[in-house]
HTML snippet that shows the backbone in 3Dmol.js (N, CA, C, O; Angstrom):
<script src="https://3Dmol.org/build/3Dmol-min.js"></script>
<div id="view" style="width:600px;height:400px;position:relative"></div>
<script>
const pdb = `
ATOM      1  N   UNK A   1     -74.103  -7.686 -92.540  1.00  0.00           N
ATOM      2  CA  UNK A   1     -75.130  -7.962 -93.523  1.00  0.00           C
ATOM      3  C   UNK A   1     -74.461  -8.266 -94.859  1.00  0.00           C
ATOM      4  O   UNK A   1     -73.783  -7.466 -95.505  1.00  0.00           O
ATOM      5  N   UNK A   2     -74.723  -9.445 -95.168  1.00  0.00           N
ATOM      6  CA  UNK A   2     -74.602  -9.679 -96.337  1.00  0.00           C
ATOM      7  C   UNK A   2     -74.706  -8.809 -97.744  1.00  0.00           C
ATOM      8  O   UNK A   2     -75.603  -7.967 -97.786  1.00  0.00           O
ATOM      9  N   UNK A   3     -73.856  -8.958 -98.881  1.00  0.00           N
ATOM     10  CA  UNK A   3     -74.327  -7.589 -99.694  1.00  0.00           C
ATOM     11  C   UNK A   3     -76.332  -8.503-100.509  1.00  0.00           C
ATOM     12  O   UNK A   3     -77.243  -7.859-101.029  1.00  0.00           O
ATOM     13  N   UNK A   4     -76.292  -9.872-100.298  1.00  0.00           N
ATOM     14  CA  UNK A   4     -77.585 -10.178-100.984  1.00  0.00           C
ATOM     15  C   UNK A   4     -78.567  -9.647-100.668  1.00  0.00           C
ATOM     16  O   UNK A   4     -79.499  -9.402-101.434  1.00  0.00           O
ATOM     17  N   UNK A   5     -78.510  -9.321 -99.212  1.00  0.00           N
ATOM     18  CA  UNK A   5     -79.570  -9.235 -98.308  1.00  0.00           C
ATOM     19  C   UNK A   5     -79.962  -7.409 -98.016  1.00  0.00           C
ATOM     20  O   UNK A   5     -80.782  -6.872 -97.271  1.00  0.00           O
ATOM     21  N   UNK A   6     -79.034  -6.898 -98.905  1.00  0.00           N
ATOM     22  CA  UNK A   6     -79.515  -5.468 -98.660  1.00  0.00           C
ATOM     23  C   UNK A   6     -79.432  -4.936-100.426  1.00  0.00           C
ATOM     24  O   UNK A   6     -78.347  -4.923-101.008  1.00  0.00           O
ATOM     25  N   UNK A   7     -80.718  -4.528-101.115  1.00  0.00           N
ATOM     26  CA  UNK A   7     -80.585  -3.779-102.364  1.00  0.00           C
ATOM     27  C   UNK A   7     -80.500  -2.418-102.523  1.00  0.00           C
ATOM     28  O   UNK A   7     -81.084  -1.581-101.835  1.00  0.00           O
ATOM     29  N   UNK A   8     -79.707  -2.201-103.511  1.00  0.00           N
ATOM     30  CA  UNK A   8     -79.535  -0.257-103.792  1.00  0.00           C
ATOM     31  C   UNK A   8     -81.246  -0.349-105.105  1.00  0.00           C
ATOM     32  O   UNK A   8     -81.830  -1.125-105.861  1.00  0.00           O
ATOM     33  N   UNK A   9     -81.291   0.717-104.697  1.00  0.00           N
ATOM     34  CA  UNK A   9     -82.360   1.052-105.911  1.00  0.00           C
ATOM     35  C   UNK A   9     -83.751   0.147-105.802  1.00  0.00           C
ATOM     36  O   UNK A   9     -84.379  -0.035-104.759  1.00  0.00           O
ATOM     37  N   UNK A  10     -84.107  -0.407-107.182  1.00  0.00           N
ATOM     38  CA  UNK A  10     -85.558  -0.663-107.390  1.00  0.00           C
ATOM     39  C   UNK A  10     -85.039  -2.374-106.400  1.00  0.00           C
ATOM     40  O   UNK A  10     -83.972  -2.706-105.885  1.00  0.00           O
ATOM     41  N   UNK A  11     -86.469  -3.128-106.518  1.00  0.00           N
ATOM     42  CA  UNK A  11     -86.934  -3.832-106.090  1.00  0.00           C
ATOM     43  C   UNK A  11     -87.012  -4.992-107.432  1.00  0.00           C
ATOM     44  O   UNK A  11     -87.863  -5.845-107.178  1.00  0.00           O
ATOM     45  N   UNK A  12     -86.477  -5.168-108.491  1.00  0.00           N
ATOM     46  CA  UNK A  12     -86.805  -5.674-109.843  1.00  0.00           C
ATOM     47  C   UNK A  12     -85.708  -7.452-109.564  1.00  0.00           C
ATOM     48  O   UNK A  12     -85.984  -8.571-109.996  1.00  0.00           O
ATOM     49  N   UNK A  13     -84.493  -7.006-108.697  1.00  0.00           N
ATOM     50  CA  UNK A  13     -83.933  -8.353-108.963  1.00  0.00           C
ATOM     51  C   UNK A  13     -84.193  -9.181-107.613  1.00  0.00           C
ATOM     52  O   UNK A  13     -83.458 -10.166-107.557  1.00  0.00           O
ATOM     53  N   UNK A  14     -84.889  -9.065-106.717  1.00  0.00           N
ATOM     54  CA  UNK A  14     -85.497  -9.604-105.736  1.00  0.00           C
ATOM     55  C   UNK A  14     -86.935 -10.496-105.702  1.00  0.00           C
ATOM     56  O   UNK A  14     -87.383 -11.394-104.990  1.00  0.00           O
ATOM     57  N   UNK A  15     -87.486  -9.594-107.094  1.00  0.00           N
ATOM     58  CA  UNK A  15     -88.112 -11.195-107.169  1.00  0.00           C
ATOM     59  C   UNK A  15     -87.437 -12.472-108.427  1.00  0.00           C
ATOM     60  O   UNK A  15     -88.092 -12.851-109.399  1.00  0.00           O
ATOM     61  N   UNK A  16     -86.187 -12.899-108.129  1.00  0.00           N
ATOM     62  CA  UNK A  16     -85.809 -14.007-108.999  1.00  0.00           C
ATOM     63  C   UNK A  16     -85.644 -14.837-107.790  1.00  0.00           C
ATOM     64  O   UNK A  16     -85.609 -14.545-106.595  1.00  0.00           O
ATOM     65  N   UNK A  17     -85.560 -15.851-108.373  1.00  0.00           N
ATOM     66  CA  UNK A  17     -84.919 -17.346-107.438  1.00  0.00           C
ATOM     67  C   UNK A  17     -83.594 -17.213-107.290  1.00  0.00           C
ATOM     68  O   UNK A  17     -83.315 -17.356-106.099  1.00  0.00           O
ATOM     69  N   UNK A  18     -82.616 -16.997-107.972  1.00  0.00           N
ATOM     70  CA  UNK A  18     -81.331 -16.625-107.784  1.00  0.00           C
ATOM     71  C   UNK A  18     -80.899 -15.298-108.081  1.00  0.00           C
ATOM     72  O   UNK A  18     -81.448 -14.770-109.048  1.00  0.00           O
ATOM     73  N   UNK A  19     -79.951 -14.579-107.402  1.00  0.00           N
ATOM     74  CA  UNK A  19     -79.390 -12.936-107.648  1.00  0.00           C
ATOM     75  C   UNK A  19     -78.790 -13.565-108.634  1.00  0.00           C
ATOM     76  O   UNK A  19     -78.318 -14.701-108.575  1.00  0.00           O
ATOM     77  N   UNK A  20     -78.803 -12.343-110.191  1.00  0.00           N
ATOM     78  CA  UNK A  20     -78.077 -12.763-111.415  1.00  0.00           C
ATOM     79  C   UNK A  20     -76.675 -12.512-111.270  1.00  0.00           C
ATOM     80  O   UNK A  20     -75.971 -12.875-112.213  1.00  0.00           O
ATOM     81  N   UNK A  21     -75.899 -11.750-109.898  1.00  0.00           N
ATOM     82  CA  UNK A  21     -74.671 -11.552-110.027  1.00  0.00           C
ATOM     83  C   UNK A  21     -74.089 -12.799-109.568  1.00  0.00           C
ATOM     84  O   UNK A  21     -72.953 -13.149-109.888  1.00  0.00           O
ATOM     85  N   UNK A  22     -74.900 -13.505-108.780  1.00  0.00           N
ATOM     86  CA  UNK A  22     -74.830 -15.226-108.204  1.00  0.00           C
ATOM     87  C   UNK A  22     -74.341 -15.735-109.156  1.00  0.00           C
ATOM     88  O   UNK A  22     -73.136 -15.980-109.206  1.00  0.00           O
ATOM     89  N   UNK A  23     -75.243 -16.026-110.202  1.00  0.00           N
ATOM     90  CA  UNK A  23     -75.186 -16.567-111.538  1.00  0.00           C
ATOM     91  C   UNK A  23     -74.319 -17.070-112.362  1.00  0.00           C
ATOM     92  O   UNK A  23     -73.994 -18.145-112.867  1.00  0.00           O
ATOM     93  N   UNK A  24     -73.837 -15.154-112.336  1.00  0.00           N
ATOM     94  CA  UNK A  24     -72.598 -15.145-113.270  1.00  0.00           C
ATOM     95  C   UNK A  24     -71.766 -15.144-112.764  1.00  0.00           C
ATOM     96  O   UNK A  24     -70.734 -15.096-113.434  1.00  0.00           O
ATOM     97  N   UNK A  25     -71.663 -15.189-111.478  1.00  0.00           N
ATOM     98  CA  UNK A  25     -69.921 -15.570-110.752  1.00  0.00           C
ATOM     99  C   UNK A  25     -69.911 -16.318-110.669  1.00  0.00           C
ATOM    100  O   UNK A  25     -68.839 -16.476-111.251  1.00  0.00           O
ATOM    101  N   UNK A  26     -70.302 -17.662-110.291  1.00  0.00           N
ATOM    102  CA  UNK A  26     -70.768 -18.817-110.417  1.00  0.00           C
ATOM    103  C   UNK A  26     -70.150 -19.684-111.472  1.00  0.00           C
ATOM    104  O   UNK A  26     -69.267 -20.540-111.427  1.00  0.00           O
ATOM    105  N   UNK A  27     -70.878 -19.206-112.417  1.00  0.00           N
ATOM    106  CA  UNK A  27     -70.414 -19.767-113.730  1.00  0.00           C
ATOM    107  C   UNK A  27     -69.759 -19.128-114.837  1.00  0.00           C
ATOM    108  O   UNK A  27     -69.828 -19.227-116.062  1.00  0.00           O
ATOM    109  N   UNK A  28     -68.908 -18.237-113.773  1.00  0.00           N
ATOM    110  CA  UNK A  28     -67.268 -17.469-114.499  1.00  0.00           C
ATOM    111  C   UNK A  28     -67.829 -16.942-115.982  1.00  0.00           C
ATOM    112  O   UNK A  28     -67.237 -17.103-117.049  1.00  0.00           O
ATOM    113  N   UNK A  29     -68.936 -16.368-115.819  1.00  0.00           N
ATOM    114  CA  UNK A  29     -69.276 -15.266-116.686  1.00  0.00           C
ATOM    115  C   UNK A  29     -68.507 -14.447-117.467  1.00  0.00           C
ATOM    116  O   UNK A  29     -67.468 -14.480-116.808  1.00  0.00           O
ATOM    117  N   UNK A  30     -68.280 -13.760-118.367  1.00  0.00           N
ATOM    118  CA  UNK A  30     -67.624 -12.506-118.738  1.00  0.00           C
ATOM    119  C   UNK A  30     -68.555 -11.520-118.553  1.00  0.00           C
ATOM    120  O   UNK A  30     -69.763 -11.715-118.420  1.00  0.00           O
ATOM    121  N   UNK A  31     -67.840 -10.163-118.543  1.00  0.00           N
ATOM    122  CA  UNK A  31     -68.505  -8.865-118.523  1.00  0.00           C
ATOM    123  C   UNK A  31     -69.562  -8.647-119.389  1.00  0.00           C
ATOM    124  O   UNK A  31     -70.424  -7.873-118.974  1.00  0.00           O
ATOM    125  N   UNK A  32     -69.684  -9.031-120.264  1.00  0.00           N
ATOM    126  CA  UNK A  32     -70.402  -8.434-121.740  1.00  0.00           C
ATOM    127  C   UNK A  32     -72.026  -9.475-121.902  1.00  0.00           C
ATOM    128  O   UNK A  32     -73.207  -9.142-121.992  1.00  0.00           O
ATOM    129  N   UNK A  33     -71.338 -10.788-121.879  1.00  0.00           N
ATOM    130  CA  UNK A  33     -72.231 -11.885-121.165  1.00  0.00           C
ATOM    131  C   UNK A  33     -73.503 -11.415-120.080  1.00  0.00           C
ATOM    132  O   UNK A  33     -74.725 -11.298-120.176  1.00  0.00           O
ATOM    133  N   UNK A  34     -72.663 -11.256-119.195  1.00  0.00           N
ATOM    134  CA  UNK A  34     -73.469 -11.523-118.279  1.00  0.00           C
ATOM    135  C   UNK A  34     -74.064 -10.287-117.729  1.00  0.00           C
ATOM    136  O   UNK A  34     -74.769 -10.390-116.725  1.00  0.00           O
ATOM    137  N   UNK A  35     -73.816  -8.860-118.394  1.00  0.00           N
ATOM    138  CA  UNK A  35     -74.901  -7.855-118.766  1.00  0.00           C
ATOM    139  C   UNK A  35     -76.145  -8.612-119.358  1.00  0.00           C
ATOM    140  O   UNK A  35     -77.229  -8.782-118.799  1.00  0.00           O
ATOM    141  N   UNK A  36     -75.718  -9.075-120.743  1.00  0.00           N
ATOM    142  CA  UNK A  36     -76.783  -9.038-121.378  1.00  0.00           C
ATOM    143  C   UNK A  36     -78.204 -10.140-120.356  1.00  0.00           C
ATOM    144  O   UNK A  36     -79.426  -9.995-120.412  1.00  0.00           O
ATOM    145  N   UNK A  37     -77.394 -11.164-119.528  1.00  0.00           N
ATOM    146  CA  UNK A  37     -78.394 -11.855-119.083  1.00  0.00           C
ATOM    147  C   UNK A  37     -78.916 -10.725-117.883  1.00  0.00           C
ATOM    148  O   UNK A  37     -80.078 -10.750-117.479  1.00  0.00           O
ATOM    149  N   UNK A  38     -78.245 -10.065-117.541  1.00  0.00           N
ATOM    150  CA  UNK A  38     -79.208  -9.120-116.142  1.00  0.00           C
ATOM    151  C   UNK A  38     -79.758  -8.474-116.840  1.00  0.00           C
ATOM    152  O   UNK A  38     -80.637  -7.995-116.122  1.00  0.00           O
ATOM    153  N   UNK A  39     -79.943  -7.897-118.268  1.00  0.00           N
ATOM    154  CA  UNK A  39     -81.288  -7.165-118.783  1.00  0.00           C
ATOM    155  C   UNK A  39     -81.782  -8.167-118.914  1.00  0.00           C
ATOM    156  O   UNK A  39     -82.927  -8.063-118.474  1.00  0.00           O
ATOM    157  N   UNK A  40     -81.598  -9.157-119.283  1.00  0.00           N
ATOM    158  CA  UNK A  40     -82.665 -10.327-119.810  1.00  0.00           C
ATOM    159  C   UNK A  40     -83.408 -11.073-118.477  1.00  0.00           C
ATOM    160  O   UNK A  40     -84.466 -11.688-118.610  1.00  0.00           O
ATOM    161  N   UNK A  41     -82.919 -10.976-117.561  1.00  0.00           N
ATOM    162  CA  UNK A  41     -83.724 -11.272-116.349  1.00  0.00           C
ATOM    163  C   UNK A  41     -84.469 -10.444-115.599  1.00  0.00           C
ATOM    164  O   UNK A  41     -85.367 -10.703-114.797  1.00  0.00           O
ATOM    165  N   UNK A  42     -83.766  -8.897-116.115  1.00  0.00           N
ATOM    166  CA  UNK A  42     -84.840  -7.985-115.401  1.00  0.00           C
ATOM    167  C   UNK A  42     -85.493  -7.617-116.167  1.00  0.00           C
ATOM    168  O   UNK A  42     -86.219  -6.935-115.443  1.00  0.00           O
ATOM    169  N   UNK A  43     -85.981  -7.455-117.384  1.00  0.00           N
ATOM    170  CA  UNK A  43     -86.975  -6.679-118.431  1.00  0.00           C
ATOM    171  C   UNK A  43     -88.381  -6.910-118.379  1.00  0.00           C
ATOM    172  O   UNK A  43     -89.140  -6.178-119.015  1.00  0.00           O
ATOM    173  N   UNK A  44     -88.898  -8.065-117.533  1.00  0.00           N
ATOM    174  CA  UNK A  44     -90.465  -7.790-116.943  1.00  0.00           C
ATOM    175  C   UNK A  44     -90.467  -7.163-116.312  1.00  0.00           C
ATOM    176  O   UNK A  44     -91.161  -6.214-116.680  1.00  0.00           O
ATOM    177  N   UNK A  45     -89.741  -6.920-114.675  1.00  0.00           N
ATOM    178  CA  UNK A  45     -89.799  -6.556-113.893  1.00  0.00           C
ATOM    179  C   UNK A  45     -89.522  -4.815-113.820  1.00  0.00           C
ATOM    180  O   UNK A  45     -90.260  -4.075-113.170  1.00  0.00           O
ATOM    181  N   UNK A  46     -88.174  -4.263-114.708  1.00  0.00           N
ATOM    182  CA  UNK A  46     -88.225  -2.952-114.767  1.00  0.00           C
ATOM    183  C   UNK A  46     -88.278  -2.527-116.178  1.00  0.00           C
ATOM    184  O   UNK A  46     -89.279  -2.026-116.690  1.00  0.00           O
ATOM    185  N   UNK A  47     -87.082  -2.762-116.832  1.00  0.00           N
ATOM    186  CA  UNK A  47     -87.311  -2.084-118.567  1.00  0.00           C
ATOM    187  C   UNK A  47     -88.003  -2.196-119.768  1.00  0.00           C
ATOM    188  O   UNK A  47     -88.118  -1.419-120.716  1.00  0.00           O
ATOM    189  N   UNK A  48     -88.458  -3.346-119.546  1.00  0.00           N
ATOM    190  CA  UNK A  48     -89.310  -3.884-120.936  1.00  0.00           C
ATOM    191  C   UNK A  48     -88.537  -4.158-122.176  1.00  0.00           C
ATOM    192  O   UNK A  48     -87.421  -4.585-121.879  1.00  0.00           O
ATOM    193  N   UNK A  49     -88.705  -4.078-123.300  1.00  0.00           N
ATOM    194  CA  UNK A  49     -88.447  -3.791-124.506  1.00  0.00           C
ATOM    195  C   UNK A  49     -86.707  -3.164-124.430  1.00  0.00           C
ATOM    196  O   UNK A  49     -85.632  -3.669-124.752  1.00  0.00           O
ATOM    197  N   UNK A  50     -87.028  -2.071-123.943  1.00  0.00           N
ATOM    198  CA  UNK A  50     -85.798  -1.427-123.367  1.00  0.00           C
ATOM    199  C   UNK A  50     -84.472  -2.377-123.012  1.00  0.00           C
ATOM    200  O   UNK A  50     -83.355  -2.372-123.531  1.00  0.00           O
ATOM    201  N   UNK A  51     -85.025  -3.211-121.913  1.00  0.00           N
ATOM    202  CA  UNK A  51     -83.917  -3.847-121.456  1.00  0.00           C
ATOM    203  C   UNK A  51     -83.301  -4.979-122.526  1.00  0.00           C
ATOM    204  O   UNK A  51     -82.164  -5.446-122.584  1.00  0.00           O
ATOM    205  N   UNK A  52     -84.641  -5.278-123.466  1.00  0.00           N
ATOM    206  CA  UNK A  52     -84.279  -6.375-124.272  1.00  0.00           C
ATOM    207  C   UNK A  52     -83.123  -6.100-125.110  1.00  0.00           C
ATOM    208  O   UNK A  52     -82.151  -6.806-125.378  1.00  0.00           O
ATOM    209  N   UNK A  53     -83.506  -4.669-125.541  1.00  0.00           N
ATOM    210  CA  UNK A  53     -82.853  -3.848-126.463  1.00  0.00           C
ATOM    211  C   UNK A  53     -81.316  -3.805-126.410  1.00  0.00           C
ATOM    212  O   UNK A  53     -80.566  -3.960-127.374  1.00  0.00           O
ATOM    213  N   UNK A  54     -80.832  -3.481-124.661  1.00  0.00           N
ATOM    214  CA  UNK A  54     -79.567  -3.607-124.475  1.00  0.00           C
ATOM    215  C   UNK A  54     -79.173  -4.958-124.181  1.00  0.00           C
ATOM    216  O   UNK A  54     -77.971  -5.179-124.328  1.00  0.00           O
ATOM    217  N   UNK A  55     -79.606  -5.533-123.953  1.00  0.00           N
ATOM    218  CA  UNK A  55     -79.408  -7.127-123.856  1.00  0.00           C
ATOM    219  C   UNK A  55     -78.837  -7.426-125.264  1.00  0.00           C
ATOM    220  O   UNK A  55     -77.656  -7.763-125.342  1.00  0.00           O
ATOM    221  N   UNK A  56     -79.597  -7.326-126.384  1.00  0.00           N
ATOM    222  CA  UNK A  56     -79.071  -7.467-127.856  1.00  0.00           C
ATOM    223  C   UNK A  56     -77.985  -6.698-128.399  1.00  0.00           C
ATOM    224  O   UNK A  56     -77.317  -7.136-129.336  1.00  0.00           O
ATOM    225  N   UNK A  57     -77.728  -5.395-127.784  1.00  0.00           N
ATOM    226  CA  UNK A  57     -76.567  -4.444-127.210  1.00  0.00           C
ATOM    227  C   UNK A  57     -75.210  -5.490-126.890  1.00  0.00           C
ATOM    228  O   UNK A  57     -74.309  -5.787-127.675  1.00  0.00           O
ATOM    229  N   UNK A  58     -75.353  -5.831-125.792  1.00  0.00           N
ATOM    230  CA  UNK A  58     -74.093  -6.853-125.289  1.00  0.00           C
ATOM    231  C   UNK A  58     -73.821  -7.709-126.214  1.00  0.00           C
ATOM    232  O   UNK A  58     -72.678  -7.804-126.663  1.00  0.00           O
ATOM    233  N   UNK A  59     -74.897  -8.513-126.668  1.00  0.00           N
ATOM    234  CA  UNK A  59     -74.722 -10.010-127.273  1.00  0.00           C
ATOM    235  C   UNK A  59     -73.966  -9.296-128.577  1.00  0.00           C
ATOM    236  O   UNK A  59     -72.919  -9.808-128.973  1.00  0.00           O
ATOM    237  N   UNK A  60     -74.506  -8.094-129.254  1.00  0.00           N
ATOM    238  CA  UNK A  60     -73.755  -7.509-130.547  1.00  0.00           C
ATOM    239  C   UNK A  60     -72.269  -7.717-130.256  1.00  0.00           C
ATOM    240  O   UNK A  60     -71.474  -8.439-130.858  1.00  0.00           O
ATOM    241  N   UNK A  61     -72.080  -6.961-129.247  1.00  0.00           N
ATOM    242  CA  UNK A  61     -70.924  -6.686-128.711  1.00  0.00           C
ATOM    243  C   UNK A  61     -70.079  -7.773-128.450  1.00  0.00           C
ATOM    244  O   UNK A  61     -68.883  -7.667-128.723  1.00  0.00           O
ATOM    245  N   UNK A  62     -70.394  -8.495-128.106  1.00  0.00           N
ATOM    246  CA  UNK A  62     -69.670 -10.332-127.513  1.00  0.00           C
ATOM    247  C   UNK A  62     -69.578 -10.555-129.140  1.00  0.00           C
ATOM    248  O   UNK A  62     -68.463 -10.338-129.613  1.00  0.00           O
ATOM    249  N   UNK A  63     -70.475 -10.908-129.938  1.00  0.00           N
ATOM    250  CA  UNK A  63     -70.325 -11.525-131.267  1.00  0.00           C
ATOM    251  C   UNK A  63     -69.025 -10.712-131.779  1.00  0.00           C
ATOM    252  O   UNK A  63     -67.981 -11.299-132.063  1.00  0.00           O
ATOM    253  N   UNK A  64     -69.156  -9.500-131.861  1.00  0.00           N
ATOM    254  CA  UNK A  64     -67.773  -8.467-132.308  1.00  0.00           C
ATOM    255  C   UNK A  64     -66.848  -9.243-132.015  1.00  0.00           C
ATOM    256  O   UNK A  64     -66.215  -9.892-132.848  1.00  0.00           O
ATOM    257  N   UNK A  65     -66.573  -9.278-130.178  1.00  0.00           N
ATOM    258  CA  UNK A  65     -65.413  -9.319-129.684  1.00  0.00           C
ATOM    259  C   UNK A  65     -64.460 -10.925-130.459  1.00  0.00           C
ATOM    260  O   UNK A  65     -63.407 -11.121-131.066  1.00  0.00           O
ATOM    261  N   UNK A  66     -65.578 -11.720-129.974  1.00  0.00           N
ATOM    262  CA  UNK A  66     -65.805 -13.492-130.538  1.00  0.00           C
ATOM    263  C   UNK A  66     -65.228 -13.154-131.856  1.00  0.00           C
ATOM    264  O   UNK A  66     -64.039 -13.012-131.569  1.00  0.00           O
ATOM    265  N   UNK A  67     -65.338 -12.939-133.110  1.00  0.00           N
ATOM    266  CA  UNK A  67     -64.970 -12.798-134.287  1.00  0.00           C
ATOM    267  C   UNK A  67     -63.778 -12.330-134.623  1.00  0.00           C
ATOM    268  O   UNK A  67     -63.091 -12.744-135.557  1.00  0.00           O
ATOM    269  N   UNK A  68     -63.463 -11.309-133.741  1.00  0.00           N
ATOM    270  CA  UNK A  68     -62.132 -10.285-133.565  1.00  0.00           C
ATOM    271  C   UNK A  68     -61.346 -11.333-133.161  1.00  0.00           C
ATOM    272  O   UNK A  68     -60.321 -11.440-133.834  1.00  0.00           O
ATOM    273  N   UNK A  69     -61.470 -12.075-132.360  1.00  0.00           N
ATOM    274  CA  UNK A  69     -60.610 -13.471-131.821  1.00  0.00           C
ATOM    275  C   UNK A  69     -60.618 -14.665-132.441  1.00  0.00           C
ATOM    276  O   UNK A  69     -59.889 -15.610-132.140  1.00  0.00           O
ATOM    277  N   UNK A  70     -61.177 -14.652-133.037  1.00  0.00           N
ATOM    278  CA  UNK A  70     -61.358 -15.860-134.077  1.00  0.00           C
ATOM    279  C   UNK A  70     -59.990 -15.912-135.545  1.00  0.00           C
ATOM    280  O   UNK A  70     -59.818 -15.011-136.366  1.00  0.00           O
ATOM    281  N   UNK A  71     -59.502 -16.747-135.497  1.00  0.00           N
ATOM    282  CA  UNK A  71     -58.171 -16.561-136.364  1.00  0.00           C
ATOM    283  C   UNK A  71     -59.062 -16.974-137.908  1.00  0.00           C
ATOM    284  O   UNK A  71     -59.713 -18.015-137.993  1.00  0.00           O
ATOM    285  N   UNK A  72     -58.964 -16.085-138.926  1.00  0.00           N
ATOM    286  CA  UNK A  72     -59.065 -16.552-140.380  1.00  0.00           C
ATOM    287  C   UNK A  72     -58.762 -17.093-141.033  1.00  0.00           C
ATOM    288  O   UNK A  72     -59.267 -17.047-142.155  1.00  0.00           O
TER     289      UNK A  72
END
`;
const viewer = $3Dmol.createViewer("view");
viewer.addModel(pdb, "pdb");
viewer.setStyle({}, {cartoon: {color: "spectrum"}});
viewer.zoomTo();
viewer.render();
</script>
């Protein structure tokens, strides 16, 4: 069995058209990234507000990192 075809936990990323870990492997994601899009794809479905919340969490976090790398 495929790992798509069997979920741990809730039922929240099964209804998308694509699994978001698809996504972001796919399109060579980073870590921090591609958190923020799995709250952002699941926050109807399980966290709400919540999930948005850490979603803006990551993206903080990426902007940090982005800047820290950025030569002055």
């Amino acid at each position: 069995m495929g790992a798509n075809l069997r979920q741990i936990g809730g039922k929240h990323y099964k209804q998308q058209k694509i699994e978001v870990w698809d996504f972001v492997h796919r399109n060579e994601i980073g870590y921090l990234a591609g958190n923020a899009i799995k709250y952002l794809a699941r926050h109807k479905a399980k966290g709400g507000v919540q999930d948005l919340e850490k979603a803006i969490h990551y993206i903080e976090k990426l902007i940090e990192e982005e800047n820290a790398a950025t030569p002055k």
